[in-house]
C-alpha positions, -999 to +999 in steps of 0.1 A: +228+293+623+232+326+642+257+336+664+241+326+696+239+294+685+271+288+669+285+303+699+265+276+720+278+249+696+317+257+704+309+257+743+300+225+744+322+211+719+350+225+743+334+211+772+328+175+758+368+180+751+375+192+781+357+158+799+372+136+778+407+144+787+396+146+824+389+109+819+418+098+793+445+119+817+468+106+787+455+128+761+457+156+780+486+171+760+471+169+725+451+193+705+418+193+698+421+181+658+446+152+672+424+141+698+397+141+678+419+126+652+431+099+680+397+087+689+382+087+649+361+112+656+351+134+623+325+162+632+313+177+664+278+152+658+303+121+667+319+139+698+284+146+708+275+110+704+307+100+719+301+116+754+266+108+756+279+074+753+306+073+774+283+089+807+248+074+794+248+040+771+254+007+789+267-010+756+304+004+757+312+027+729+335+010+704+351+040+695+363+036+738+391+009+725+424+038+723+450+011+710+463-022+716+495-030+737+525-054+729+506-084+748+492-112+737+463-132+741+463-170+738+456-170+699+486-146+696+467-117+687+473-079+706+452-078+734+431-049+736+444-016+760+410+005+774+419+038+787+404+035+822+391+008+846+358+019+840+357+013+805+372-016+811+343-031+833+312-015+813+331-040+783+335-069+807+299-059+823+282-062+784+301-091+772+285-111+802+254-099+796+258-106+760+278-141+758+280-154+792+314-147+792+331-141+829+361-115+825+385-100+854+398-066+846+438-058+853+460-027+845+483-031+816+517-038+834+535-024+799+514+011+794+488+031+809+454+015+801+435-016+814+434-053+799+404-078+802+412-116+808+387-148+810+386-161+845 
């Protein structure tokens, strides 16, 4: 690889950073190896795949799910925290289309993030 291109390469790995922290304001204050770390994210070919998922895909990027809150759902298992409302709704959006499965979207009244809940 020559220099022009590696050069290319760390451009837009700091740019695909620099959006997803726009978009998970809460990660703003980690590095790049933790938030990469954070999100399970091993080489720059995942954090490529990761944003072209997150602005492109309709199925909602698994890797989307940041962590899990101290709620409950009715089988006593965590319920699961997304890190914005629009995450949030491309899941409830492909679980309908999947399983026929209405969902209402509500923000997390314990942490930042956004909980699903059967209707």
């Amino acid at each position: 690889m020559n220099l022009k291109a590696i050069k290319k390469r760390l451009l837009n790995k700091e740019r695909a950073l620099k959006q997803i922290r726009v978009i998970y304001s809460h990660l703003v204050s980690m590095s790049d190896e933790e938030l990469m770390e954070y999100l399970d994210i091993k080489d720059d070919k995942e954090l490529f795949e990761y944003i072209k998922d997150l602005f492109i895909s309709k199925e909602p990027n698994k890797k989307s799910l940041i962590k899990k809150c101290r709620y409950t759902d009715n089988s006593g298992r965590a319920k699961n925290l997304y890190s914005s409302e629009r995450e949030a709704k491309r899941v409830a959006e492909y679980i309908y289309n999947t399983q026929k499965i209405l969902l209402k979207i509500y923000p997390c009244p314990d942490v930042y993030g956004w909980h699903l809940s059967k209707i």
